[in-house]
Structures are given as structure tokens and as C-alpha cells.
C-alpha positions in Angstrom: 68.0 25.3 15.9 68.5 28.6 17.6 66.4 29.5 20.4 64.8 33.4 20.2 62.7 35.8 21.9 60.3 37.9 20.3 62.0 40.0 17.3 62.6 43.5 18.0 61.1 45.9 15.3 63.1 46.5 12.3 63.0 48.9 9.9 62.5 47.3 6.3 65.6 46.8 4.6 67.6 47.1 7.5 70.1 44.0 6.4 70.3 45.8 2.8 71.8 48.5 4.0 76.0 49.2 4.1 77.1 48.9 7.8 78.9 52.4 9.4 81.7 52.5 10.7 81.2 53.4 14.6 83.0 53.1 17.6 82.4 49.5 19.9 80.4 49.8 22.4 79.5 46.4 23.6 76.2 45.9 25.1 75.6 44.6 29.1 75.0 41.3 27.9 78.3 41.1 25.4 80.0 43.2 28.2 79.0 40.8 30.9 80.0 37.6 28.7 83.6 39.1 28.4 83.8 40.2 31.5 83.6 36.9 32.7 85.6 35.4 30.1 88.4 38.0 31.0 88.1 37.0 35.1 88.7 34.0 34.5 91.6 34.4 32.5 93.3 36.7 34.4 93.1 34.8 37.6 94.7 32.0 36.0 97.3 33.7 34.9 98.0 35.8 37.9 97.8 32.3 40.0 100.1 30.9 37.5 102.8 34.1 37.2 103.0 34.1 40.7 103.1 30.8 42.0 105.9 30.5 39.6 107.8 33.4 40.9 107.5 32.8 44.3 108.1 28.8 43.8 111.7 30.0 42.4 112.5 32.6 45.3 111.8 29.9 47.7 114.3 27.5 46.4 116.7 30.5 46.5 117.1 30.4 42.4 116.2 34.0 42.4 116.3 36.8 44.8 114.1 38.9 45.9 114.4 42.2 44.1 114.0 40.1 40.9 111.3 38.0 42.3 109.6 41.7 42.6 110.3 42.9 39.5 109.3 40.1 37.8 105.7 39.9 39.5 105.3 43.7 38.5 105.8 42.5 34.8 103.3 39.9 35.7 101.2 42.4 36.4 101.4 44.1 34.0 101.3 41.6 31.0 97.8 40.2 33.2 96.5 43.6 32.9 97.3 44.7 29.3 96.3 41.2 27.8 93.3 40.7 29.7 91.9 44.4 28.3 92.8 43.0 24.7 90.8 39.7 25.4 87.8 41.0 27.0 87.8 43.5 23.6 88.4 40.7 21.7 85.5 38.1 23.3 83.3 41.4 23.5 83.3 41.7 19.5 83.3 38.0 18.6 80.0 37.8 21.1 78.3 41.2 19.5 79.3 39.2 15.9 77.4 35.8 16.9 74.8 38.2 18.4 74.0 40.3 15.0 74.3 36.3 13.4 71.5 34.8 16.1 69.6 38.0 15.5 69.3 37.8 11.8 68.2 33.5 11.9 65.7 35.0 14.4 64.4 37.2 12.1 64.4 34.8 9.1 62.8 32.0 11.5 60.2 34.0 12.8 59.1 35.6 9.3 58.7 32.8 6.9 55.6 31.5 6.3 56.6 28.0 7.3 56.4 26.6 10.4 60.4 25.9 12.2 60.7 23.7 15.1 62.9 21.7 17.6 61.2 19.1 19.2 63.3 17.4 22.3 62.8 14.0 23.0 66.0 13.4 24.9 66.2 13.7 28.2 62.7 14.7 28.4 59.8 15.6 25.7 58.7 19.3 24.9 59.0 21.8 22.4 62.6 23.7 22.8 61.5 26.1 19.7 59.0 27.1 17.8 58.5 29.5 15.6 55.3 32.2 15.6 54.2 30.8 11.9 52.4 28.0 14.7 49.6 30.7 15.0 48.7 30.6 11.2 49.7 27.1 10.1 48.1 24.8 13.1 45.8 27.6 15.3 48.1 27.2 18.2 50.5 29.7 19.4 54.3 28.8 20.3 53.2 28.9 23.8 50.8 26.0 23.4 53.4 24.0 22.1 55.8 24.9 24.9 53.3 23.7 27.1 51.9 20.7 25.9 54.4 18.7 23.4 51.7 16.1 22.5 50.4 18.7 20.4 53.1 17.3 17.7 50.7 14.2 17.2 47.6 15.6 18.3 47.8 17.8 15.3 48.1 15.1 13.0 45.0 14.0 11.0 43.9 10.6 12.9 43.9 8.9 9.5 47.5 9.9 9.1 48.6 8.9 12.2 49.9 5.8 9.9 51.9 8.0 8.1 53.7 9.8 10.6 57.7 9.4 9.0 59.8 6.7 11.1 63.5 8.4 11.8 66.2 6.1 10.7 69.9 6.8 10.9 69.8 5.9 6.7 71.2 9.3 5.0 68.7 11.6 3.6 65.8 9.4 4.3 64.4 11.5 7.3 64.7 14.9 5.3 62.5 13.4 2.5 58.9 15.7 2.6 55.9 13.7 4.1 52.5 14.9 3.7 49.8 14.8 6.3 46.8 16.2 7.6 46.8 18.4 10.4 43.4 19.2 12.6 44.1 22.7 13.7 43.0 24.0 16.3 39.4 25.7 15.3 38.9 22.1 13.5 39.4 22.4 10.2 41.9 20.4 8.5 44.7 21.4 5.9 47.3 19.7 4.0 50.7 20.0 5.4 54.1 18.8 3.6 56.7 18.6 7.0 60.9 17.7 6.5 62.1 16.4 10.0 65.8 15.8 10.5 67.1 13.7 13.5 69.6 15.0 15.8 72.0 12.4 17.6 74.1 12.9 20.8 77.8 11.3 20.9 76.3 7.8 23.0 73.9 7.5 19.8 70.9 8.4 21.0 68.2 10.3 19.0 67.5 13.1 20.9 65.9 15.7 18.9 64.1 16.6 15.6 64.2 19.4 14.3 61.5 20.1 11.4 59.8 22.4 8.9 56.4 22.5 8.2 54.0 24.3 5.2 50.8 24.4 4.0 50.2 23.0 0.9 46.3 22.8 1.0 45.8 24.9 -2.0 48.4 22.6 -4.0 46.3 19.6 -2.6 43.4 21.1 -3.8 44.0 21.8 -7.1 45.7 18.4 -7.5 42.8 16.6 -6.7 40.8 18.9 -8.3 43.4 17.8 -11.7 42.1 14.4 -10.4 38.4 14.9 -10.5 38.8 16.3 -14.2 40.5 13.4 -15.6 38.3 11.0 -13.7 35.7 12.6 -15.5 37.4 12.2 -18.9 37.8 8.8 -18.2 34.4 8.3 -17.4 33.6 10.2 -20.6 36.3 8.1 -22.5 34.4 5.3 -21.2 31.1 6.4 -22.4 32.1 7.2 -25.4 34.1 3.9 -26.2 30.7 1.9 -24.4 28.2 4.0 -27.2 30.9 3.4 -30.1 30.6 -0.7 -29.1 26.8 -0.8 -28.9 26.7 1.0 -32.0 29.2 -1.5 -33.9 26.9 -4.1 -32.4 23.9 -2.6 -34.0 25.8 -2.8 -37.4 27.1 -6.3 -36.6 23.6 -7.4 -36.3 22.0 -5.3 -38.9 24.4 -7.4 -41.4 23.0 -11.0 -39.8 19.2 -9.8 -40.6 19.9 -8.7 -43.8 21.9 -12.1 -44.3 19.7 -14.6 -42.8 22.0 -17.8 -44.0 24.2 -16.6 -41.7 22.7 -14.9 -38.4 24.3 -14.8 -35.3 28.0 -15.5 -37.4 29.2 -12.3 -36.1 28.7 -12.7 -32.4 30.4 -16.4 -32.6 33.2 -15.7 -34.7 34.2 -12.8 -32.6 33.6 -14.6 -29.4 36.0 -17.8 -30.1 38.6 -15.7 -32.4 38.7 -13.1 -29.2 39.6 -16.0 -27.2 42.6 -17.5 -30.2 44.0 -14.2 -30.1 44.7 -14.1 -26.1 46.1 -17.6 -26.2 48.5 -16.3 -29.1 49.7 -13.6 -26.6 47.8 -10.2 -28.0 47.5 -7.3 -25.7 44.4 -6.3 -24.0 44.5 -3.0 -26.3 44.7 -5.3 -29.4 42.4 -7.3 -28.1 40.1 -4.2 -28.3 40.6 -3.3 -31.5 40.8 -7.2 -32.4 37.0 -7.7 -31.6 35.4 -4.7 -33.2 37.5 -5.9 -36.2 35.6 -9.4 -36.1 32.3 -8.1 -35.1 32.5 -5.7 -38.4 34.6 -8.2 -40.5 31.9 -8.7 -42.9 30.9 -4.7 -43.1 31.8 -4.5 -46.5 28.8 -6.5 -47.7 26.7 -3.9 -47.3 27.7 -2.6 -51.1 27.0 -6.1 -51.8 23.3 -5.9 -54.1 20.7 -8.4 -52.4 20.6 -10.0 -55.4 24.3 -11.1 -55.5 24.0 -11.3 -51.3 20.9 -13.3 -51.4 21.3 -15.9 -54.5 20.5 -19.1 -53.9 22.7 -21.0 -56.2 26.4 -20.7 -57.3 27.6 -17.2 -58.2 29.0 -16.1 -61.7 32.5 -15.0 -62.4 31.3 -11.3 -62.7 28.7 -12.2 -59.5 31.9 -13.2 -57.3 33.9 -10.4 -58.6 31.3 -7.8 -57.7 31.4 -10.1 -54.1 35.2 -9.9 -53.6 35.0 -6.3 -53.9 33.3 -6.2 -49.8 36.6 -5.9 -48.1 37.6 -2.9 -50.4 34.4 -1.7 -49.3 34.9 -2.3 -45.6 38.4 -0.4 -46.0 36.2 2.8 -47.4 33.8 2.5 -45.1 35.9 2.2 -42.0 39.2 3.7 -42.7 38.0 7.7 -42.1 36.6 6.9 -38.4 40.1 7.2 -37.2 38.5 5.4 -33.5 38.0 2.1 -35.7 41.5 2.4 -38.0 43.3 0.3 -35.8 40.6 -2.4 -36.4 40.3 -2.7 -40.1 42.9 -5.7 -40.4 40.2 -7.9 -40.4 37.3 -6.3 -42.5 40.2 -5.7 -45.1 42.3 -8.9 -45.3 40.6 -12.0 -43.3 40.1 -13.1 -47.3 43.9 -12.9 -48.0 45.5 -16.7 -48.2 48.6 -17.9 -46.3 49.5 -18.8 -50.3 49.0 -15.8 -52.0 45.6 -16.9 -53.8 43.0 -14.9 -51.1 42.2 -11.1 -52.5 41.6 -8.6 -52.3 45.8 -7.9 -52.8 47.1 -11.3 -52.9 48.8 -10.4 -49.8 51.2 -14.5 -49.1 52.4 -15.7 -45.5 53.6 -12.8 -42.9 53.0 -9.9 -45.0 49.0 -10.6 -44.0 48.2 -9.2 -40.9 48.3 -11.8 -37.8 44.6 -10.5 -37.0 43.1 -11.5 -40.2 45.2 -14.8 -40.2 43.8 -15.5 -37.0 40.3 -14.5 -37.9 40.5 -16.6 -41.4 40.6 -19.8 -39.5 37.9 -19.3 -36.9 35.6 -17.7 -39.7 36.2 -21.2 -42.0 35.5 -23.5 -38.7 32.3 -21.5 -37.8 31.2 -21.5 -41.2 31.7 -25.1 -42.2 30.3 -26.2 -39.0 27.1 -24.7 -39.2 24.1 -25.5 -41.8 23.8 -23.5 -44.6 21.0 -23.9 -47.3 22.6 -25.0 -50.0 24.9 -27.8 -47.5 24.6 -29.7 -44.1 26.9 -28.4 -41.3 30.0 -30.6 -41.1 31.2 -32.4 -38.2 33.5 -30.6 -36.0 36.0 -33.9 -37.1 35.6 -32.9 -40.5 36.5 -29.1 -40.2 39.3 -30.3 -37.8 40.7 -32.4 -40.8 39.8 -30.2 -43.3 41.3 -26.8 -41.6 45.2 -28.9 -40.7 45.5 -30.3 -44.1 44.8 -26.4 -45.2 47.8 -25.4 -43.1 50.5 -23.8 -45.3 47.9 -23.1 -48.0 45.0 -21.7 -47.1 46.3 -21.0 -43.3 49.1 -20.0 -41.1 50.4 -23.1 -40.1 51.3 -21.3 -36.3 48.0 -20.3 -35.9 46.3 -23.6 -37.4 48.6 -25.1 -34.2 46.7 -22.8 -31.6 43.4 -23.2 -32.7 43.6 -26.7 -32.6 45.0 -27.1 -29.3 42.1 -24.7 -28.3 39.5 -26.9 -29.4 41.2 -29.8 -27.5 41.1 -27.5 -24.9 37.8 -26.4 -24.6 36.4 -29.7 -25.6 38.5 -31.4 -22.6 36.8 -28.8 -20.2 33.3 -29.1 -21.5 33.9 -32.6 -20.7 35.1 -32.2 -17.2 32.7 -29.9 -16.2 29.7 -32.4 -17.3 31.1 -35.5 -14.9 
């Protein structure tokens, strides 16, 4: 980093335009640098051309008219080559000069803020550029005069964050954003690059930085935020309303079907809980349980009296009865929110043998949710009293759902629920003593 005074005005579009050719004419600074540069030079090599000479006429190798002519070439070489090196230094100074001049300018007219911080022998500011003003409230001045202002800047909740410089390539040039307190107290967002700068024995003494303002990105980032927060929320809503509703329909069916109230809510419970064990996701889990709690949705086309017949059903009763599921497919297959659970409404009939309806679907080809859901429907059924039967003993259904395995059920899933039971049954027990 290049240390500047203030910029001298320049005329816009100064550095577009095609330099002229003009004579040299080195400025007192350039002039004074070369000057110097040219002493020095031509002392050495006066001290050298003529110790030499007069080393040689004292040992009587030359004599002394030659030991005079060759100090008057001395002399003269000195002379010429000294002009052509003090021309020579004087352009190469005015060069780095224009150079220096034009970083100053493009340091001291960005936007962003450009620094060198020393921390080696001694802490202050060696440069910083006048963006200061604008970006933290404090002028370069301030920050020549009181280096804490690096950290005193910084946001006190940020302080954490401040970047620790590593000799790791490329990690200390990787952006960091903080919060800066400027000076009038109000805080912006700043994104700062900070590069370490090393001396030969190793030790870090310097860091040269950039630093912007990104508040307005910040801003509308979190602004971004607060928007989709808000959809989610919404989302949430949404999905909460769509639940309660499916609820309402869930229990609607049990009224109208008082043999089996209150069905729905236990079937969906323990299959929910079958369906973790056997590994489904949390968002087929979702769509898992609105599929049980509507499972029986189709019997709403059902007539009451067909519905609500005491004794056994007819052929044509039980074929107007094995129509629900197509019904449940009608019913829910438009509401493209419950799609994804019509597995169960539309197959948990279908047989691991082919013999269930309403397509005769046989083994895999039946959706794993309605396999799933066929057992725990038959278990909740069978062990509950119905009025035309006593519930079953839970020893019963046990027996009566494994020798079904490979008929009526998928043997896999027979496995699970069994070991559920065992399961739940072992916990129950625990938890009493």
C-alpha cells in the first residue's frame, strides 16, 4: 500500500488522453533524487579512478605524464556518465511518480475504504484512504491518530467475528462481514478483505484491507428473509387449516358410521407409528396420515342403507360397497395438496394375493402405504366390538393376522407390526412396575 497526500485536482479524463511529446524537465523532487543518486556515483568512481592511477605511479608501473592523462580521461568518463545517469534516474523517478500518482488517485476515489494497518514495530494506521469519511464517520486523520479505531468500529456483537490471520493461502483474503458503529452511532453492514503482510524473520507485521458498505445488500437480504418467513408461516397455516379440515371429514365419517367411531383417529395413530419403524420419511409420513385419517372417504357415496345394514350384505349390496375406494380416488384425486395421499383411500382393500379390489393389484405392485395400512385397519377392526361380533383378543388377531401373511398381507410388513406390538406391549409393561 502506497502512502499519498491529498490528490491534486485533475481534469476529468485526464488518464484517457494520448500523452505529448515534450521536452524532460524533471521536477525538484525527481531532480533532487538524481542528483543524489549521481553524487554518489560519481564520487565512487572518481575515488576509484584515482586511487587506481596514483596506486600504479607510485609503484613506478606508470609515469607521470600518463598517470595525468589518464586521470583527465577519468574525468572525463565521471563527468559524461554521471550526466547520462542522473538523466536516466531523473526519468525512471518521474515514471514511478506518474505510477504512485495514478494508485493515489484510484485509492482515494473509490467508494471503498483502503487501508494499511501496522502492527509491527508499533500499532497505527500507515494509510488510509478519504472513503473513511463516508464509510465509518471518521476522517483519515482519526485513524492516524488513534489506531484502536480498527476495533472500536466493530459492532460489539461482532467482535467474535473479527477474521483470525493465518499464514494458510487465501484464507485471510476471504470477505468477512461485520457491523461497524460509525461514528454519529448508527450502524451499517460492512464486507472487509484483509491480507497479512510478513517480514523476512516471519513476523506478521501489517494488514492491509479493503472495506465496503454493503448495508443496502443486507437489507434487502433480510428483507428476502422476512418474505419467505412469512410464506412459511403462511405455508404453515395453510397446511394447519387443510389438517383440521381432513379432521372434520375424518370424523364426520365416524358419526355417520356409529359401528365404527373413533376408527379413524386409531388406525391413523398406530399405522403412523408402523410406517416410521419401516423407515418412511417425515414428508411421507405427512402424506401417510392424511391418507389413513381419509382412508375410508369413499363411503360417503355409500347409501345409509347399504352403510347402515344390520345383517350380511348381498352380492349387488357388496358390489355397490367395493365401489368406496373408486370413490375416494374421484373425490380426492383433483385437490392436487392431497394427491400424494390417495394410496390408502384407493388401495388399502388390495390383497398381497391378488383377490382385494378394487384392481386386483398382487404383492409389490400395491402401494407400501396401503399394505401397511391393510394390516393395522384388520388388527383395529377385529379387536374392537362390533354389533353383529364380540371384539377378539389381541391373541387372536395376532394369530389370525401371521397365518394371513402371504395371502391377505405382506409378509415384511406382518414382521414389523408384530414386533411393534411386542414392543409396545413390553413398554406398557415396564412403565406400570
Amino acid at each position: 500500500m502506497l502512502l499519498y497526500d491529498s490528490p491534486a485536482p485533475q481534469r476529468e479524463g485526464a488518464f484517457c488522453e494520448r500523452p505529448k511529446r515534450a521536452a524532460f524537465r524533471p521536477s525538484g523532487a525527481e531532480r533532487r533524487v538524481a542528483g543524489r543518486v549521481a553524487l554518489i556515483y560519481a564520487l565512487a568512481v572518481a575515488v576509484w579512478i584515482s586511487g587506481s592511477d596514483l596506486a600504479l605511479f607510485f609503484v613506478g608501473i606508470a609515469a607521470g605524464n600518463t598517470i595525468v592523462v589518464e586521470l583527465a580521461k577519468g574525468l572525463i568518463f565521471i563527468v559524461i556518465s554521471t550526466a547520462v545517469l542522473y538523466l536516466i534516474v531523473a526519468r525512471v523517478v518521474a515514471s514511478l511518480s506518474v505510477s504512485e500518482q495514478r494508485l493515489r488517485l484510484l485509492a482515494e476515489h473509490v467508494p471503498d475504504m483502503i487501508y494499511r494497518l501496522r502492527v509491527y514495530p508499533d500499532y497505527a494506521f500507515e494509510y488510509v484512504s478519504p472513503a473513511a469519511s463516508a464509510l465509518a464517520g471518521y476522517s483519515p486523520t482519526e485513524f492516524y491518530a488513534n489506531a484502536d479505531l480498527a476495533f472500536r468500529l466493530v459492532h460489539p456483537d461482532d467482535h467474535k467475528r473479527l477474521p483470525t490471520l493465518s499464514r494458510t493461502p487465501g484464507t485471510d483474503v476471504l470477505p468477512v462481514e461485520l457491523r461497524w458503529v460509525r461514528k454519529d452511532g448508527t450502524v451499517i453492514w460492512t464486507e472487509q478483505r484483509n491480507v497479512p503482510i510478513y517480514d523476512a524473520q516471519d513476523r506478521l507485521v501489517a494488514i492491509e484491507g479493503v472495506a465496503r458498505d454493503i448495508t443496502e445488500r443486507k437489507n434487502a437480504e433480510e428483507q428476502i428473509l422476512g418474505q419467505r418467513r412469512a410464506l412459511e408461516q403462511a405455508h404453515l397455516a395453510l397446511v394447519e387449516s387443510y389438517d383440521i379440515t381432513l379432521s372434520g371429514w375424518s370424523q364426520a365419517l365416524d358419526l355417520r358410521d356409529h359401528e365404527t367411531e373413533g376408527h379413524s383417529a386409531r388406525v391413523t395413530d398406530l399405522s403412523v407409528r408402523l410406517a416410521r419403524q419401516m423407515g418412511l420419511s417425515d414428508e411421507a409420513l405427512e402424506h401417510f396420515r392424511r391418507g389413513a385419517l381419509l382412508h375410508d372417504i369413499g363411503k360417503i357415496g355409500i347409501p345409509d342403507a347399504i352403510l347402515h345394514k344390520p345383517g350380511p350384505l348381498s352380492e349387488a349390496e357388496w358390489a355397490v360397497m367395493r365401489r368406496h375406494p373408486d370413490y375416494a380416488r374421484d373425490l380426492l384425486a383433483p385437490i392436487s395438496f392431497l394427491r400424494p395421499a390417495l394410496d390408502i383411500p384407493y388401495c388399502h382393500h388390495e390383497r398381497w394375493d391378488g383377490t382385494g379390489y378394487p384392481r386386483g393389484l398382487k404383492g409389490d405392485t400395491i402401494p407400501l402405504a396401503a399394505r401397511i395400512f391393510a394390516v393395522v385397519d384388520v388388527w383395529d377392526a377385529l379387536t374392537n366390538t362390533r354389533p353383529y361380533r364380540a371384539a377378539w383378543s389381541s391373541e387372536r388377531v395376532r394369530a389370525h393376522i401371521r397365518t394371513q401373511a402371504g395371502a391377505l398381507f405382506d409378509p415384511a410388513v406382518v414382521r414389523a407390526f408384530l414386533a411393534l406390538i411386542d414392543d409396545e406391549r413390553q413398554a406398557a409393561q415396564r412403565k406400570v412396575a
